[in-house]
C-alpha positions in Angstrom: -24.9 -77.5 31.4 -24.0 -75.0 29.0 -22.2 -71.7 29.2 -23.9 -69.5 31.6 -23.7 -66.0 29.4 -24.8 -62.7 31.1 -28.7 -62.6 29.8 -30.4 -66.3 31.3 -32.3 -66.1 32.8 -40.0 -97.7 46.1 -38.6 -101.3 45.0 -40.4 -103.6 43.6 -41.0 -105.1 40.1 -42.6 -103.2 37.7 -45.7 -104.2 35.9 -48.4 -102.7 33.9 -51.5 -100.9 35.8 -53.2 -103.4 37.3 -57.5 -103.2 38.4 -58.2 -103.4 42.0 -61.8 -103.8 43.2 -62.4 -102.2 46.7 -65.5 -103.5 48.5 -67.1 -101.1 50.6 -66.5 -102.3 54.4 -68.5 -101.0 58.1 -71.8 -102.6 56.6 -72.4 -100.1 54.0 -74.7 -100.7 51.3 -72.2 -99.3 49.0 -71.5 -100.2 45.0 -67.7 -101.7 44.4 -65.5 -98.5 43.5 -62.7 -99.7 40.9 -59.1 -98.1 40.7 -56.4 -98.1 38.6 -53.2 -98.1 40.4 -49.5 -98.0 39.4 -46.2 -100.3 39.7 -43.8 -98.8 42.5 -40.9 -97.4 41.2 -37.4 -99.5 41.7 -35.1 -98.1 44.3 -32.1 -97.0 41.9 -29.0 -98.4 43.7 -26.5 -95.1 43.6 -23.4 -98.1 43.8 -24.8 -98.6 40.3 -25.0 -95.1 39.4 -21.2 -94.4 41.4 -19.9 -97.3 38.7 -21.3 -95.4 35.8 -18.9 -92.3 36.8 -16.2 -94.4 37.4 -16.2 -95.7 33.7 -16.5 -91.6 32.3 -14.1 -90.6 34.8 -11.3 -93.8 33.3 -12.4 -92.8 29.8 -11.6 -88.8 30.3 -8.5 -90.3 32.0 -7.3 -92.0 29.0 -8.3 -88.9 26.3 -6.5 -86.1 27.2 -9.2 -85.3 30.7 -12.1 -84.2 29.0 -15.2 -86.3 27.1 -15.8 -82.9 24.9 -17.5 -83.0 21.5 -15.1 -83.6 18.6 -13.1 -85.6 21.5 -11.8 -89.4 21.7 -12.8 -88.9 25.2 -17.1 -87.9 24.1 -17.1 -90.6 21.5 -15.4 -93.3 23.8 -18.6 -91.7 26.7 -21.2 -92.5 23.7 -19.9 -96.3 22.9 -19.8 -96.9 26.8 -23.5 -96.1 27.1 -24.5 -97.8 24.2 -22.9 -100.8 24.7 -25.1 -100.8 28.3 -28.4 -100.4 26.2 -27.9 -102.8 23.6 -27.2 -105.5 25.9 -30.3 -104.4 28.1 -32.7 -105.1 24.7 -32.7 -101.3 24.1 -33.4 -100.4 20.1 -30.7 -97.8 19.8 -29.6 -95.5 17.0 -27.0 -93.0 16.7 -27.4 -89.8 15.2 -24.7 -87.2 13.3 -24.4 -83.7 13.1 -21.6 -81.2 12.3 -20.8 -78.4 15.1 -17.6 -76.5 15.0 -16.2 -78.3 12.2 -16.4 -81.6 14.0 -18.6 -84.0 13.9 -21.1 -84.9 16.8 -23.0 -87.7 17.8 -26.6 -87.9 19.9 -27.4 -91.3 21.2 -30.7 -92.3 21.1 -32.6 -95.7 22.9 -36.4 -97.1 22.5 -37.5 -99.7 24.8 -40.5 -101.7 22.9 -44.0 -101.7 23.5 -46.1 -99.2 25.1 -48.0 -96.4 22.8 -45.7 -94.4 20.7 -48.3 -91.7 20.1 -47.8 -91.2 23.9 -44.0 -91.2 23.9 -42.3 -90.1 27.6 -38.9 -89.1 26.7 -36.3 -89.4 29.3 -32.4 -87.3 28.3 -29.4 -85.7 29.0 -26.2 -84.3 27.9 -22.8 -86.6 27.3 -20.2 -83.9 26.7 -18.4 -82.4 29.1 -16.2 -78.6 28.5 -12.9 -79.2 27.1 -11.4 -77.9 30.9 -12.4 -81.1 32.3 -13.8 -84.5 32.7 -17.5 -83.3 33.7 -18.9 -85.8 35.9 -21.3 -83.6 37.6 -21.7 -81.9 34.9 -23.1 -83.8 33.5 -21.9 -87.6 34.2 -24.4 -87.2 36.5 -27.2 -87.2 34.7 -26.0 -89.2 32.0 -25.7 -92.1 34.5 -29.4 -91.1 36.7 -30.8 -91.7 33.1 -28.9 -95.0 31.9 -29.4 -96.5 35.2 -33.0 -95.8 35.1 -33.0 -97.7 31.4 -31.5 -100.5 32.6 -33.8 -100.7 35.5 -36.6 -100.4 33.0 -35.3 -103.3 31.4 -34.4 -105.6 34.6 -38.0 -105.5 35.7 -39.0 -105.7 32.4 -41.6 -102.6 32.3 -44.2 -103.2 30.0 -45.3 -99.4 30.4 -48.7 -98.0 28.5 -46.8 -95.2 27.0 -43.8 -95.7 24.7 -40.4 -95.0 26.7 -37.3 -93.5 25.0 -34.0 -92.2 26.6 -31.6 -89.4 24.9 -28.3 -88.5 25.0 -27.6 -85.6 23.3 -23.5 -84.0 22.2 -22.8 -80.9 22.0 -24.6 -78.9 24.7 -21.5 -77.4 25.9 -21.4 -75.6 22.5 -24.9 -73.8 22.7 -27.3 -77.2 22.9 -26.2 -78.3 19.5 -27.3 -82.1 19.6 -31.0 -81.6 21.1 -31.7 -78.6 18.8 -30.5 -81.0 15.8 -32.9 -84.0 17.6 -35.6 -81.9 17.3 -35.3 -80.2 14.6 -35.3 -83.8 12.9 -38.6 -84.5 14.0 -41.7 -83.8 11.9 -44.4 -81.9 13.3 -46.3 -85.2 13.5 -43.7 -87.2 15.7 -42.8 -83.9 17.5 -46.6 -84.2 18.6 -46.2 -87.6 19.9 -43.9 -86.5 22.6 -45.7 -86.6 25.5 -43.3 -85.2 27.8 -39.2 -84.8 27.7 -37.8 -85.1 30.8 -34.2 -83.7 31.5 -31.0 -83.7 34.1 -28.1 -81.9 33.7 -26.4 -81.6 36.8 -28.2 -84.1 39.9 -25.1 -84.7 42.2 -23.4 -81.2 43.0 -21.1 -81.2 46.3 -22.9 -78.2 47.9 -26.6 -79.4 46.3 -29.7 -78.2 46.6 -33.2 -79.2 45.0 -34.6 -77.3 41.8 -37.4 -78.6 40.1 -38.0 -77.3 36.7 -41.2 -75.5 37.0 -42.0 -75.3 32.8 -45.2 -77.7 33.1 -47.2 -77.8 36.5 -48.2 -81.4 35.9 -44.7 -82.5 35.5 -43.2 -80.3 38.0 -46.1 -82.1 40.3 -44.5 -85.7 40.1 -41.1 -84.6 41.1 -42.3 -82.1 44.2 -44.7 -85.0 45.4 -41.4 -87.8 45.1 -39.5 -85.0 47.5 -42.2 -84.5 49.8 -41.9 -88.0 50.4 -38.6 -87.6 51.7 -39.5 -84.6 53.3 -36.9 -82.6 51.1 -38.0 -79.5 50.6 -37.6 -77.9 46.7 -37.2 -74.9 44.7 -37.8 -73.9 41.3 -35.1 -73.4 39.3 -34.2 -71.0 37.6 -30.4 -70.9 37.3 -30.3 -73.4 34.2 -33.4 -71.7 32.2 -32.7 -72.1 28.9 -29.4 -73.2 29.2 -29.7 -77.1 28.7 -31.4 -79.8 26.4 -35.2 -78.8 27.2 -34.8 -75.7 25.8 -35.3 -77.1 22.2 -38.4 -79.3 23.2 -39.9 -76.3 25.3 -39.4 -74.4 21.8 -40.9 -77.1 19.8 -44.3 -76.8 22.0 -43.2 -80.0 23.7 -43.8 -80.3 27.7 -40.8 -80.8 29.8 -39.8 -81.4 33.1 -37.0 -82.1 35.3 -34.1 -81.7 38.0 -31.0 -79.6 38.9 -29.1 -79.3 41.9 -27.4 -76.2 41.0 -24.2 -74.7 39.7 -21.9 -71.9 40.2 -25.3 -69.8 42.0 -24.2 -69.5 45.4 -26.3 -71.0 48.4 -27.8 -69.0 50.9 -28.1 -69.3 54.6 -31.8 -70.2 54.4 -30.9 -72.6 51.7 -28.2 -74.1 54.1 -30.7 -74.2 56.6 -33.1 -76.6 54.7 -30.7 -78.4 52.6 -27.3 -78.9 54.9 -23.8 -78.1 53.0 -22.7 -74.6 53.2 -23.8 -71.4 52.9 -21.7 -68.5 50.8 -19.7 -71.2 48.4 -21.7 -72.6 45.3 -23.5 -75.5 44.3 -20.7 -76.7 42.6 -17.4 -74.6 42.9 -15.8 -77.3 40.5 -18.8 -76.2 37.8 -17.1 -76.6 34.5 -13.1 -76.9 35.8 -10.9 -79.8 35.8 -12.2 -80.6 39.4 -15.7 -81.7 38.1 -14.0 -85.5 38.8 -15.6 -88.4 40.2 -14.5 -86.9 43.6 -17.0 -83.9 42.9 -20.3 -85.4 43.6 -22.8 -85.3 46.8 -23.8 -89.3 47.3 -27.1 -88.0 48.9 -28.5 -85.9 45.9 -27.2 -88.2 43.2 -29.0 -91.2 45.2 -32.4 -88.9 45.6 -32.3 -87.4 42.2 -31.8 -91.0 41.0 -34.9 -92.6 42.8 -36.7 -89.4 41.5 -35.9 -90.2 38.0 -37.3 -93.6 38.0 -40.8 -92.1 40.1 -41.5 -89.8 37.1 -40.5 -92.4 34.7 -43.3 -94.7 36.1 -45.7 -92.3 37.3 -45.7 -91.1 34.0 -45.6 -93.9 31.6 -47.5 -96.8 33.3 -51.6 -96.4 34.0 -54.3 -94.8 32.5 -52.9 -93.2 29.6 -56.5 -91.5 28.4 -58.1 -89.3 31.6 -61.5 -89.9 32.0 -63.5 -86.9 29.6 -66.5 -85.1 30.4 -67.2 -82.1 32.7 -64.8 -81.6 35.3 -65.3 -80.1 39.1 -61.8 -80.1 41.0 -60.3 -79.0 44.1 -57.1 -78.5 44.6 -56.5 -76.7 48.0 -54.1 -78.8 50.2 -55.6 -80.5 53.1 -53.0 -81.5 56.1 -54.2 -85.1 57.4 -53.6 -85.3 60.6 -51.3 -88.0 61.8 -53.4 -91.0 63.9 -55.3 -90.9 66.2 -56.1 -87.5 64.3 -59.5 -86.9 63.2 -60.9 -87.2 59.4 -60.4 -84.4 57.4 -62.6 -83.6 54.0 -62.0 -81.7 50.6 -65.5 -80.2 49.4 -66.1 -80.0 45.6 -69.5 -77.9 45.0 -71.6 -79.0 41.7 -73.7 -76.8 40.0 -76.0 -76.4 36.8 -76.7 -80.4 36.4 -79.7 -82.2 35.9 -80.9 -85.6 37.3 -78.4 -87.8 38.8 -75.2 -88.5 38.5 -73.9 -91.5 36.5 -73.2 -95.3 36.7 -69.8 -94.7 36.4 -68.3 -91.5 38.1 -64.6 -90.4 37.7 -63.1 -89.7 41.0 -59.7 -88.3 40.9 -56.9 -88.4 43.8 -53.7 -87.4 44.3 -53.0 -87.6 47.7 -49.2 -87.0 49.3 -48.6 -89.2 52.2 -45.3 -91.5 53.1 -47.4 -94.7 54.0 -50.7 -94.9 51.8 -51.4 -98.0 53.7 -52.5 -95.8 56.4 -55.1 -93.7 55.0 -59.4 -94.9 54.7 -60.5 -92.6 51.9 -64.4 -91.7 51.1 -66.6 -90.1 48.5 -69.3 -88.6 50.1 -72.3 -88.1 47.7 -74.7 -85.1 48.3 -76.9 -87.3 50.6 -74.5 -88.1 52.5 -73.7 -91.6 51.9 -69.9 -92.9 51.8 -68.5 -94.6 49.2 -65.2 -96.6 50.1 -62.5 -95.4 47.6 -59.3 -97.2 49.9 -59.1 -98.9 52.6 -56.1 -99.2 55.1 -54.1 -102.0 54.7 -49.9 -103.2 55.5 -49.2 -101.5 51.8 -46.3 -99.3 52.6 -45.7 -97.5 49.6 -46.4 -93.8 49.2 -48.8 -91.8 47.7 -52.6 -92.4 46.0 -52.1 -91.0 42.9 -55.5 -92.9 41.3 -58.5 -92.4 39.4 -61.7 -94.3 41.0 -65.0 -95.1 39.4 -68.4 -95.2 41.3 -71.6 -96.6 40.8 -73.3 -92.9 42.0 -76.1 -93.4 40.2 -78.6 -92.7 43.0 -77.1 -89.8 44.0 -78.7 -86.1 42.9 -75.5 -84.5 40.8 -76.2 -81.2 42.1 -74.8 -80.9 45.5 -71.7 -80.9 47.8 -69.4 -83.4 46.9 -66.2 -84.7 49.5 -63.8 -86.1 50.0 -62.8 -87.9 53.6 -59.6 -89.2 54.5 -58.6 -90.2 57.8 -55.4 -91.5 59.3 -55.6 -94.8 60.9 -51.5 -95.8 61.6 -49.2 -94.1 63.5 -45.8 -91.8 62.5 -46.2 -91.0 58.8 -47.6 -88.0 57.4 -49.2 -86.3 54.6 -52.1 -84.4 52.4 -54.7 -84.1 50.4 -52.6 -82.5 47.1 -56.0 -82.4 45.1 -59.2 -84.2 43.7 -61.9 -84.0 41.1 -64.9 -85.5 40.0 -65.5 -86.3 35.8 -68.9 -86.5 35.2 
């Protein structure tokens, strides 16, 4: 991370979205409801990441302590990373700029396939200050992010959205590489940026969770990853402005991402949630020649990490075009009761239709729980009757995070729509986050 200046504000192989048919079960006379549902996420070994640190740590070693822009040390950080990539079957190119009357370098890799009018970019910064060797700041999140690529590329993700991963020089100085990215872009490709993801900072000694809070939808996938872990998160505002989203925010492009904190100190209440201590900061060694590979919490690198790789998925595999049409949501949380708890239900209220509603009714979601194998979920239509959306099962993964389509064509539109979910396994937890029908 830049400068801070007085004004600043699980495992498992990947694969494309695959089309389940649940049948409705207890007898009921129910149409099929079809989902779409998405690949779990690899479990990011932090060994892997660890090794990545080691290798920027040995190159800072050998160039004077620091990987810096203008530096042996950032050039020799850029050809490590790349050589990583190309071997993995990343397309990568290298771009040049001139800051401070020395020339810097932003590394960029496309994986192939997936839509590149839908492009999820993934990025951080390489350099480190001149002071030091910056391996939290920010080896850290220039090793979350490659080792997320090459996971991409061991399970061979063939993801519905285009993938690309950044690493941008200069940041140190006042963001210089990302601003220069962007500012490369026409307004055309700038538009086919989906979303830019970034990490500066993910494995502080004294950590805590931030979650950028610039686009709800993106801040979403990140605070439902944590909840799975029951990790409790903050938005952050210690780093606004002062890393590589800033240009994309600028440019009208959404971003998202993670921080676990700098030279803010923690409080007693975040010690309380969090662990480490209260009174001393995030990371006392932020931007000194103590940011070494002995400056970085295990824990958070490892969760910010995993967290990488959920958004990655989540965000680039599945439907890539949401269902259109009129749109009745609710999005009040719902606490499921663990079993033998009762069924709870979400109501949705819809108004000012006429006749019925259709053959193939959008049903939206997103439900937070750390088994979904444990959860029966229903539509209710207006007359009452239940429509199956998911039925319990040994599935252990977490989350339904799903769009359903139902055969509701005998159902009046008008009415009181819900949503049932009920618990049937023991010890995990969770809630309804939010649904919605798309008429």
């Amino acid at each position: 991370m830049r400068t801070k200046h007085t004004n600043h504000r699980r495992s498992g192989l990947a694969a494309t979205a695959a089309l389940a048919v649940a049948t409705l079960g207890l007898g009921l006379a129910t149409p099929a409801a079809q989902a779409t549902t998405t690949a779990a996420a690899p479990d990011i070994p932090v060994a892997n990441v660890k090794a990545h640190l080691t290798q920027l740590q040995q190159i800072a070693n050998a160039n004077g302590g620091n990987r810096a822009h203008g530096r042996a040390g950032y050039k020799a950080s850029l050809d490590y990373v790349k050589g990583k990539l190309d071997a993995a079957g990343y397309t990568t190119s290298v771009q040049q700029f001139t800051s401070s009357g020395a020339t810097g370098y932003n590394l960029i890799a496309d994986w192939p396939g997936g839509d590149t009018s839908q492009t999820v970019m993934t990025g951080a910064h390489l350099d480190s200050v001149t002071g030091g060797p910056g391996i939290n700041d920010n080896g850290s999140g220039t090793a979350g992010v490659l080792e997320t690529a090459l996971a991409v590329s061991r399970a061979q993700l063939k993801p519905d959205k285009h993938l690309r991963f950044g690493w941008f020089g200069a940041e140190e100085l006042g963001l210089v590489g990302s601003k220069y990215y962007v500012n490369s872009l026409s307004t055309a490709d700038r538009g086919k940026i989906s979303a830019y993801l970034n990490f500066d900072m993910i494995g502080s000694p004294n950590p805590g969770y931030f979650v950028y809070d610039d686009d709800p939808a993106l801040e979403k996938v990140f605070k439902d990853y944590f909840a799975t872990l029951s990790i409790p998160t903050e938005i952050e505002t210690e780093g606004d402005g002062r890393s590589d989203h800033a240009p994309f925010k600028n440019a009208g492009i959404r971003v998202g991402g993670l921080f676990s904190g700098a030279d803010y100190t923690k409080t007693s209440a975040q010690a309380q949630k969090w662990g480490g201590t209260a009174g001393r900061a995030f990371d006392a060694c932020y931007h000194s020649s103590c940011d070494t590979s002995a400056n970085i919490d295990d824990t958070a690198l490892d969760h910010n990490s995993d967290a990488i790789a959920y958004a990655l998925w989540q965000l680039s595999t599945g439907t890539t075009t949401p269902p259109t049409g009129d749109t009745y949501e609710n999005t009040t949380d719902v606490t499921i009761p663990d079993s033998p708890g009762a069924a709870v239900t979400s109501s949705v209220s819809v108004t000012g239709r006429t006749g019925n509603a259709p053959a193939a009714l959008k049903v939206g979601v997103n439900i937070v729980h750390t088994y979904s194998g444990d959860l029966v979920v229903d539509l209710i239509g207006p007359s009452g009757k239940a429509y199956r959306l998911h039925n319990s099962s040994s599935d252990s993964t977490p989350n339904i995070n799903t769009t359903y389509t139902v055969n509701a064509s005998t159902e009046t539109a008008n009415g009181t729509w819900k949503l049932k979910v009920q618990d049937k396994g023991p010890q995990d937890t969770g809630y309804i986050n939010s649904w919605k029908l798309t008429f």
